[in-house]
Backbone atoms as SQL, in Angstrom:
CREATE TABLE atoms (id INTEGER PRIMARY KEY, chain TEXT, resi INTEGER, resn TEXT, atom TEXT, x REAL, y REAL, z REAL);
INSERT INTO atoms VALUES
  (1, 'A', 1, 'UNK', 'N', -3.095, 35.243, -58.332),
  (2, 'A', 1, 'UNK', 'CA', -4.122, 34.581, -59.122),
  (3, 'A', 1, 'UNK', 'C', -4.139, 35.174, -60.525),
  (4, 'A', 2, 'UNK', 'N', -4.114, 34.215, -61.761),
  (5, 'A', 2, 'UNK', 'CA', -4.122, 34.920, -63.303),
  (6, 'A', 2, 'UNK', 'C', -5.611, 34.623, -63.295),
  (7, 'A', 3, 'UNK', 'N', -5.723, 36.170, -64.108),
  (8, 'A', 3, 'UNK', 'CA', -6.905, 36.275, -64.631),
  (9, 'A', 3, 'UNK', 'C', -7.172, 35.423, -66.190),
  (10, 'A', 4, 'UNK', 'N', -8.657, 34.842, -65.927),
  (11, 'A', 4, 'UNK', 'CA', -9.003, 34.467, -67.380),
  (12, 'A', 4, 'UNK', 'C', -9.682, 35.116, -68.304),
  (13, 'A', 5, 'UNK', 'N', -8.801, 34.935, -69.443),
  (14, 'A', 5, 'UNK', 'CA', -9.656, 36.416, -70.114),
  (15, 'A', 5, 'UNK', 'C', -10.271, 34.831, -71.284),
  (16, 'A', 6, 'UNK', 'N', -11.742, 35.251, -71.024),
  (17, 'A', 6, 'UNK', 'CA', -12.958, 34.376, -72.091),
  (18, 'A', 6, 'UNK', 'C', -13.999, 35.223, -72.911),
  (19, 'A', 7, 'UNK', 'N', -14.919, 34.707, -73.830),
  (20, 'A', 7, 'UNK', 'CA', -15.613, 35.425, -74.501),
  (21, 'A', 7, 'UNK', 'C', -16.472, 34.307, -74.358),
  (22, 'A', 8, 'UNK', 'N', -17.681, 34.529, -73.737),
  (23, 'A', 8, 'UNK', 'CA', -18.862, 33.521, -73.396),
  (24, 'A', 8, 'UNK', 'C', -19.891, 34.032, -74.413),
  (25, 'A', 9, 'UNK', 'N', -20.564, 33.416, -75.197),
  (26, 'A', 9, 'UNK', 'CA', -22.254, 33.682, -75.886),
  (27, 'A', 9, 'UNK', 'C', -23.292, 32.846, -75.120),
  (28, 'A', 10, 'UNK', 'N', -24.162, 33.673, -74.754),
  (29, 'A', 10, 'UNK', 'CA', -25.457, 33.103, -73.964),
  (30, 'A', 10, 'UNK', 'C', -26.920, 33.519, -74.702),
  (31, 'A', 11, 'UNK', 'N', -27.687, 32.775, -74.934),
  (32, 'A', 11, 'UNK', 'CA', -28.731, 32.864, -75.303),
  (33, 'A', 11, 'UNK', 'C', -29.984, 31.847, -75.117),
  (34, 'A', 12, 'UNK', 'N', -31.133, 32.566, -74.889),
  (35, 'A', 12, 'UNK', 'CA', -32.018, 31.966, -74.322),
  (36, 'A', 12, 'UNK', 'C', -33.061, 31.766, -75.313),
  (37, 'A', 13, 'UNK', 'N', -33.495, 30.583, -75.757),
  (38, 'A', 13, 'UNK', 'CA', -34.610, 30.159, -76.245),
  (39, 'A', 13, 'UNK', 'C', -36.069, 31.066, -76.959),
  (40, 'A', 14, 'UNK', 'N', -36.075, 31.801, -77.669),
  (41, 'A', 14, 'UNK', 'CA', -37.392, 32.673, -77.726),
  (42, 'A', 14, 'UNK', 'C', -37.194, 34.644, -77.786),
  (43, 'A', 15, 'UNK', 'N', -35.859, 34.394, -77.256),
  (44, 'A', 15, 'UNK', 'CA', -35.196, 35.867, -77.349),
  (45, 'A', 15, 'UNK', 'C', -34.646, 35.832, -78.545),
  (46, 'A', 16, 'UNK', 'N', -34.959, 37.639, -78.917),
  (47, 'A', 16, 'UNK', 'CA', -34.008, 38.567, -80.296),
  (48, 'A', 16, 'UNK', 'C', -32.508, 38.285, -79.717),
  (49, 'A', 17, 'UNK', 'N', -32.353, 38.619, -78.708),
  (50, 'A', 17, 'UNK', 'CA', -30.989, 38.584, -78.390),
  (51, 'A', 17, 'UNK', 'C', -30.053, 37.977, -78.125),
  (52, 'A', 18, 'UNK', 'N', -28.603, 37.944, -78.042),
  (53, 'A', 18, 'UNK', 'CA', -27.835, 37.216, -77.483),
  (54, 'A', 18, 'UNK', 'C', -27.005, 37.857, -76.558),
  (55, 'A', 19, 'UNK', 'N', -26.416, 37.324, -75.430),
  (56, 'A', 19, 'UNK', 'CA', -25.485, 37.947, -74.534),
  (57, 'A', 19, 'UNK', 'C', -24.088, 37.880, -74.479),
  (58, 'A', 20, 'UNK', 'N', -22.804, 38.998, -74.545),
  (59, 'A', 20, 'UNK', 'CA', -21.411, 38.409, -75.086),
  (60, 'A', 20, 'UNK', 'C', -21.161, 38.852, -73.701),
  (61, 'A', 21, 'UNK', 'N', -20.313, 38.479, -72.895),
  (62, 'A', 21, 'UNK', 'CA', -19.420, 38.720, -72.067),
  (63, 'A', 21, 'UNK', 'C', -17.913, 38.144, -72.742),
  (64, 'A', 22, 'UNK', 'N', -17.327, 39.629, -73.060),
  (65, 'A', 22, 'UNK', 'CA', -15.572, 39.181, -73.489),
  (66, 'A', 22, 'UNK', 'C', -14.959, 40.162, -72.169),
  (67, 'A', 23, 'UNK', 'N', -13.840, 39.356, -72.322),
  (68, 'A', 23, 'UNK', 'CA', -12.587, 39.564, -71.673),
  (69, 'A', 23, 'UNK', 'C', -11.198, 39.498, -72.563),
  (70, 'A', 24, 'UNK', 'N', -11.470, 38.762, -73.593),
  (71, 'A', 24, 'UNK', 'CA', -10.242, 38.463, -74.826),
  (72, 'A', 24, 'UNK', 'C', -10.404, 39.891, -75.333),
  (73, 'A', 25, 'UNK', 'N', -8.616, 40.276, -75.927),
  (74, 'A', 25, 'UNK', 'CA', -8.728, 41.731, -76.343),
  (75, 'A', 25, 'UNK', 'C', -9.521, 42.004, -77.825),
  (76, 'A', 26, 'UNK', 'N', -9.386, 40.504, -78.476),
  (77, 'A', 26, 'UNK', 'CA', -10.242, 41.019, -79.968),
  (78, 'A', 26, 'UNK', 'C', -11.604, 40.657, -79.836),
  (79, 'A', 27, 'UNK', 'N', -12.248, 40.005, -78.974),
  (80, 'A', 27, 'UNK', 'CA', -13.719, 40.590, -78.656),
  (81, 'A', 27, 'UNK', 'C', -14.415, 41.690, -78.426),
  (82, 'A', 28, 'UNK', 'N', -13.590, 42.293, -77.413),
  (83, 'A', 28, 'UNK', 'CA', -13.669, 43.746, -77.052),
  (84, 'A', 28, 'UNK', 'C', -13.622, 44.366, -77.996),
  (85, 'A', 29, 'UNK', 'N', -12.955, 44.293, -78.702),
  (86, 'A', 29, 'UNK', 'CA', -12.056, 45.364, -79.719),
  (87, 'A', 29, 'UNK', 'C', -13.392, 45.119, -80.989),
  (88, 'A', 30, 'UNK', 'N', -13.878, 44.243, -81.077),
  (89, 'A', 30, 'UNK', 'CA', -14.825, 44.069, -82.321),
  (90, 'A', 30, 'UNK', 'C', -16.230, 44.213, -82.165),
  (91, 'A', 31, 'UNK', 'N', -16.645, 44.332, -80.489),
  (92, 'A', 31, 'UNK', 'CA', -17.966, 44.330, -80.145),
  (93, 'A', 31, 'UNK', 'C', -17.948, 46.033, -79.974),
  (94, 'A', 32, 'UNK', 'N', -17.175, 46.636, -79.399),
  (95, 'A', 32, 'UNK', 'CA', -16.738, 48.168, -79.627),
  (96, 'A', 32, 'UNK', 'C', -16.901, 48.594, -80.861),
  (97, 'A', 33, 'UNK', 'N', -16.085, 47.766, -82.053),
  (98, 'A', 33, 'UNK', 'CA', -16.329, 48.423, -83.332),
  (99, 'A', 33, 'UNK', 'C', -17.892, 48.397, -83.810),
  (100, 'A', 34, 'UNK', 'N', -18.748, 47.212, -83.201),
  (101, 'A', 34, 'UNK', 'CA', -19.975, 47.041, -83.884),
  (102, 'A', 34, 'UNK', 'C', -21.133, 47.450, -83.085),
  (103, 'A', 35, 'UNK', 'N', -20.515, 48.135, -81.833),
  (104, 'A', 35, 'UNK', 'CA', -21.483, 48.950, -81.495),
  (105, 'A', 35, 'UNK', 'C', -21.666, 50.616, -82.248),
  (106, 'A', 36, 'UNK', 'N', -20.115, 51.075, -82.438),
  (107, 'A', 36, 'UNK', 'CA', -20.222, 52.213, -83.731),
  (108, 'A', 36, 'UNK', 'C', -21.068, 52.416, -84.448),
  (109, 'A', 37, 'UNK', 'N', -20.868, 51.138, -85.258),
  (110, 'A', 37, 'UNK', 'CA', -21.626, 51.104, -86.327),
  (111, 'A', 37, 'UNK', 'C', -23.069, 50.663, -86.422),
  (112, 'A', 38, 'UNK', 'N', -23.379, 49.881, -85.507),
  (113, 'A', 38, 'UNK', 'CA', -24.452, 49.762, -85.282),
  (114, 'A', 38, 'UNK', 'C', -25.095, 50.274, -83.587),
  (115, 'A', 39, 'UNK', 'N', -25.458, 51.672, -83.439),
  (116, 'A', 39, 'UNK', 'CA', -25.634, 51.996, -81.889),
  (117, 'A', 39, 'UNK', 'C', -27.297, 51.059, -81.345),
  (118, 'A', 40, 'UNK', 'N', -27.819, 51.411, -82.697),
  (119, 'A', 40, 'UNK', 'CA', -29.515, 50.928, -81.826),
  (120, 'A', 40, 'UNK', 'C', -29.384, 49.152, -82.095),
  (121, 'A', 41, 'UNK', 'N', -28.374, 48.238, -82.379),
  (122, 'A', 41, 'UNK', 'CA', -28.487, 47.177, -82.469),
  (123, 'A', 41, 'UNK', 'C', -27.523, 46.341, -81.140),
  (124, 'A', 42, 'UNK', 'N', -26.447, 47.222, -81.260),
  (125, 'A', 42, 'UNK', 'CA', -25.624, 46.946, -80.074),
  (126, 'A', 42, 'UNK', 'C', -25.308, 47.594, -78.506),
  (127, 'A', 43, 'UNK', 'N', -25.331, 47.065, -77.359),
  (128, 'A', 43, 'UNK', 'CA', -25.346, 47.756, -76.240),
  (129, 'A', 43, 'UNK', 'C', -24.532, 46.990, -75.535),
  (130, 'A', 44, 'UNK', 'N', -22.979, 47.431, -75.376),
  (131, 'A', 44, 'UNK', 'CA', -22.203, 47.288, -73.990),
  (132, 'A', 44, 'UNK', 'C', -22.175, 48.274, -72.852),
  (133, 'A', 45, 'UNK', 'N', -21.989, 47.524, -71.910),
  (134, 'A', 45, 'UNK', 'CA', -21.920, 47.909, -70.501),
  (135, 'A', 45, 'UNK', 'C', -20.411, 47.551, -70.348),
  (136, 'A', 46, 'UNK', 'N', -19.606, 48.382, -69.778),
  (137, 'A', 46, 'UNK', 'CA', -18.024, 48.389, -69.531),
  (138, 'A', 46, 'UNK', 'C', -17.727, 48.219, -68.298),
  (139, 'A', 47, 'UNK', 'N', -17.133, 46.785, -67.953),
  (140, 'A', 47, 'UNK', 'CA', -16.259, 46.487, -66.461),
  (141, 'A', 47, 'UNK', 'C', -15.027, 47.247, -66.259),
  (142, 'A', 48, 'UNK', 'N', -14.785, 47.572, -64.792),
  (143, 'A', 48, 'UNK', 'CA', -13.643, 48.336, -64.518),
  (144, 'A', 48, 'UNK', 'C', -12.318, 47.461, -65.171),
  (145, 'A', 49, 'UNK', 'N', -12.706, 46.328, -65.249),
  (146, 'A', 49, 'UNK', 'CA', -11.288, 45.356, -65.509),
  (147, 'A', 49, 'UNK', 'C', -11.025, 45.386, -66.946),
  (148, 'A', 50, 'UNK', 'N', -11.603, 46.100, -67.391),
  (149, 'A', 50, 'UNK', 'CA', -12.035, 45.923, -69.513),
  (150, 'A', 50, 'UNK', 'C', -12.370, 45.338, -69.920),
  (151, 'A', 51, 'UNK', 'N', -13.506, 43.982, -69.124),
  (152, 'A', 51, 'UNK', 'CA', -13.817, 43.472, -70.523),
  (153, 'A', 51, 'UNK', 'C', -15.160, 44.201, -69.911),
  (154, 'A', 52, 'UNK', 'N', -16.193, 43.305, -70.843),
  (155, 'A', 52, 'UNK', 'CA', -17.795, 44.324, -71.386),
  (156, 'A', 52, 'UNK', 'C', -18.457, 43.071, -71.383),
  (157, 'A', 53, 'UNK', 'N', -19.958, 43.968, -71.339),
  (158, 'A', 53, 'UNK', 'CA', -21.130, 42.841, -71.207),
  (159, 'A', 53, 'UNK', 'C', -22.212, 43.395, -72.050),
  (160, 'A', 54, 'UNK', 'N', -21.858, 42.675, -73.238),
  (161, 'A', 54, 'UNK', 'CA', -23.028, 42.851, -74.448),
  (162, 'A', 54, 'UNK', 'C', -24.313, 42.635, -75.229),
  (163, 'A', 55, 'UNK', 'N', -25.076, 43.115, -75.243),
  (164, 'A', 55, 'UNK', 'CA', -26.235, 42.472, -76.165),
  (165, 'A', 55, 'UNK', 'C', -26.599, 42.438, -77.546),
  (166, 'A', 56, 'UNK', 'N', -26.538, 41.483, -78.705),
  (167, 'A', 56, 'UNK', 'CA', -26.459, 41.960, -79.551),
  (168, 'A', 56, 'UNK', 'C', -27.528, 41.228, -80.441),
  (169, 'A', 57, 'UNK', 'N', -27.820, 40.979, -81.390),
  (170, 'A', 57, 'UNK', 'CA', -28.897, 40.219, -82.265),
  (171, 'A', 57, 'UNK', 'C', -28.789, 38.841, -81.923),
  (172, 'A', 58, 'UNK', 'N', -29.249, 38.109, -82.103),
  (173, 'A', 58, 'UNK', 'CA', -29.264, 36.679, -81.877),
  (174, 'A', 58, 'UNK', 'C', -28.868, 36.223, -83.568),
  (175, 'A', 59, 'UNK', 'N', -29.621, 36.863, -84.431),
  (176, 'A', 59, 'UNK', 'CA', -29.134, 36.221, -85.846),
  (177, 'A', 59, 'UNK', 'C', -27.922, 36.443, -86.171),
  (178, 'A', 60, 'UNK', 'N', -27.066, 37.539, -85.782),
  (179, 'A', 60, 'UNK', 'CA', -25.837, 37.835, -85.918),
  (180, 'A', 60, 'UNK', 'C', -24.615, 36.850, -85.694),
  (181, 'A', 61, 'UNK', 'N', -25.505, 35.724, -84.689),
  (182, 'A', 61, 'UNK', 'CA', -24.895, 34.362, -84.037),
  (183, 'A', 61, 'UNK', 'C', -24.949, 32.993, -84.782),
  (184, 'A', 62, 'UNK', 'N', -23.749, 32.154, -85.319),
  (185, 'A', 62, 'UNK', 'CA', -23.626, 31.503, -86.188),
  (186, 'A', 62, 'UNK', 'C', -22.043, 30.630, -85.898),
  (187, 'A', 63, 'UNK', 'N', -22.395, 29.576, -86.388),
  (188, 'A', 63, 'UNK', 'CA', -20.749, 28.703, -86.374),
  (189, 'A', 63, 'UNK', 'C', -20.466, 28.742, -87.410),
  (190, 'A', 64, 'UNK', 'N', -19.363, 28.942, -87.895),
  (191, 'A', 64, 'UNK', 'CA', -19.015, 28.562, -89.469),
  (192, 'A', 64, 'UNK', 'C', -17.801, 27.968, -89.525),
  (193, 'A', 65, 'UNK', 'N', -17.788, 26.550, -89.491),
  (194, 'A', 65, 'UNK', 'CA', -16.218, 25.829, -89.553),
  (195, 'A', 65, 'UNK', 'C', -15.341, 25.949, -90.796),
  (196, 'A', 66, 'UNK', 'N', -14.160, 26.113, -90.674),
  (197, 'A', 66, 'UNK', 'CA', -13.299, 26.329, -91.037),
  (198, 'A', 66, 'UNK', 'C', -13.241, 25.510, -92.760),
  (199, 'A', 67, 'UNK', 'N', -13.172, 26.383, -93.905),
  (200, 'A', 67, 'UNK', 'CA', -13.295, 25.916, -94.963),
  (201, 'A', 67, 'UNK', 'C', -11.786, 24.759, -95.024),
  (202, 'A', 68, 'UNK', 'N', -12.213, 23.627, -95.696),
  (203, 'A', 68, 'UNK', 'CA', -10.850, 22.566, -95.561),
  (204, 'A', 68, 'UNK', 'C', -11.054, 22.148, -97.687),
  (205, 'A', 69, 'UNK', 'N', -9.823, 22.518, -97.924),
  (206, 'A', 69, 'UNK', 'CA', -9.493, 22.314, -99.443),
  (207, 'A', 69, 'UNK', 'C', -8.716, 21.521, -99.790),
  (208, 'A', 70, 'UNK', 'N', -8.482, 21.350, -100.598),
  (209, 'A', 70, 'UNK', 'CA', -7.062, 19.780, -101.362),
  (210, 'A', 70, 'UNK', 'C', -6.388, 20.958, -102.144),
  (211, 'A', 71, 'UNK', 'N', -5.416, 20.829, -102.556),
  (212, 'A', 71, 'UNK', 'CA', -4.273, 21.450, -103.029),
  (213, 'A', 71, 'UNK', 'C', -4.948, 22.042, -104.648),
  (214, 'A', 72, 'UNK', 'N', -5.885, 20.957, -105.043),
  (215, 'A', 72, 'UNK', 'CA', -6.184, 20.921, -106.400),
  (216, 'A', 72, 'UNK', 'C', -7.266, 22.008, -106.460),
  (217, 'A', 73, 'UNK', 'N', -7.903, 21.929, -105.579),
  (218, 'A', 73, 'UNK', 'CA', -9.312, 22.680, -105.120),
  (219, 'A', 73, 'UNK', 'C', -8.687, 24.362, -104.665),
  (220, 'A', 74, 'UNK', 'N', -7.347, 24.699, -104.269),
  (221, 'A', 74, 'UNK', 'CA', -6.805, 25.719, -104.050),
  (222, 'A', 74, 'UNK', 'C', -5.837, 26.073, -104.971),
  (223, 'A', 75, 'UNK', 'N', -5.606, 25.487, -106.369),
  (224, 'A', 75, 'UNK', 'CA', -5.104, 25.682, -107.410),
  (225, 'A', 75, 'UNK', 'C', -6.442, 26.599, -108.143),
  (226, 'A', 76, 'UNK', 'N', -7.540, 25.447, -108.638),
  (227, 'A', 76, 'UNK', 'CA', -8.126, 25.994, -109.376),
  (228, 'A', 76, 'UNK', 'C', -9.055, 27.330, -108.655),
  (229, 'A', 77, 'UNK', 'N', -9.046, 27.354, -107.550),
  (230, 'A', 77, 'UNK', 'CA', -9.413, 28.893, -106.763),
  (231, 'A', 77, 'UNK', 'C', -8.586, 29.944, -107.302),
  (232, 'A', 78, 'UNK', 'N', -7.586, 29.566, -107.005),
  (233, 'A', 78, 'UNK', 'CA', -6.400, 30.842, -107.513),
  (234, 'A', 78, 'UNK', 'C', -6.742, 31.234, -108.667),
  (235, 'A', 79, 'UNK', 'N', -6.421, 30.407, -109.940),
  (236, 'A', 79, 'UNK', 'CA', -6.789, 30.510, -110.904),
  (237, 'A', 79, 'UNK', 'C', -7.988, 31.064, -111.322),
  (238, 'A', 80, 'UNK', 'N', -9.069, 30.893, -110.518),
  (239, 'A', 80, 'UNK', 'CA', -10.192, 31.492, -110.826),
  (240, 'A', 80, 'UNK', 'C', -10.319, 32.717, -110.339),
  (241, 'A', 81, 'UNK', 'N', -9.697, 33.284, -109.563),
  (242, 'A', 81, 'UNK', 'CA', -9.035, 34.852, -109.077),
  (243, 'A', 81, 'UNK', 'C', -8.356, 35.438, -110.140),
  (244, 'A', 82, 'UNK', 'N', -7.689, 34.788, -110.761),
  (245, 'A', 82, 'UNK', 'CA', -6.610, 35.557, -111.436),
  (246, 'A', 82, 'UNK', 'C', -7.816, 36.001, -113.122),
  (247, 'A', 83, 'UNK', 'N', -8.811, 35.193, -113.158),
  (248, 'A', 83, 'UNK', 'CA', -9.240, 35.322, -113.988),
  (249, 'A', 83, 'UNK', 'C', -10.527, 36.389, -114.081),
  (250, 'A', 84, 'UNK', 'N', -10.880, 36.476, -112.568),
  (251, 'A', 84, 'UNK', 'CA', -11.597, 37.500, -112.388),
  (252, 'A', 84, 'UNK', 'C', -10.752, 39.457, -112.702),
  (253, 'A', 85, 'UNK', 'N', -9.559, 39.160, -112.164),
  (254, 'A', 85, 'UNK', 'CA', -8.566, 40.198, -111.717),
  (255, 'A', 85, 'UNK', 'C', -8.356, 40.523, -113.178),
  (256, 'A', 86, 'UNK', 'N', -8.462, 39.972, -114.090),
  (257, 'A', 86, 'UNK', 'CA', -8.216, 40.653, -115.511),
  (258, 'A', 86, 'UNK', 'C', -8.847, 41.816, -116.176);
């Protein structure tokens, strides 16, 4: 049997919090880093199998789709980099 490795977000209505259960290695790997840095905001619990079961802010939780540009719109970006970089 293959294992599925997922990263579920659960959250309930009226709660600070949200719940991560990962199994993917860069979930782990980033909910680890942000418990470091943040200890009194973040709290995993560690499965024998590696992944973890997390709690973390609820505002921290957000979709942000994927910025979509035209060629012209990623010209004059550049350009406007290069003009900062001076």
């Amino acid at each position: 049997m293959e294992l599925i490795r997922e990263t579920v977000f659960e959250h309930e209505e009226g709660r600070e919090t949200a719940t991560i259960t990962a199994a993917e290695q860069w979930s782990v790997n980033l909910l680890k880093k942000l418990a470091v840095e943040y200890p009194e905001q973040v709290t995993i619990y560690e499965n024998k199998d590696g992944s973890i079961f997390a709690h973390v802010p609820f505002k921290w939780m957000r979709l942000k789709p994927t910025r979509v540009m035209s060629e012209a719109q990623k010209e004059a970006l550049a350009e406007a980099r290069k003009k900062i970089r001076r």
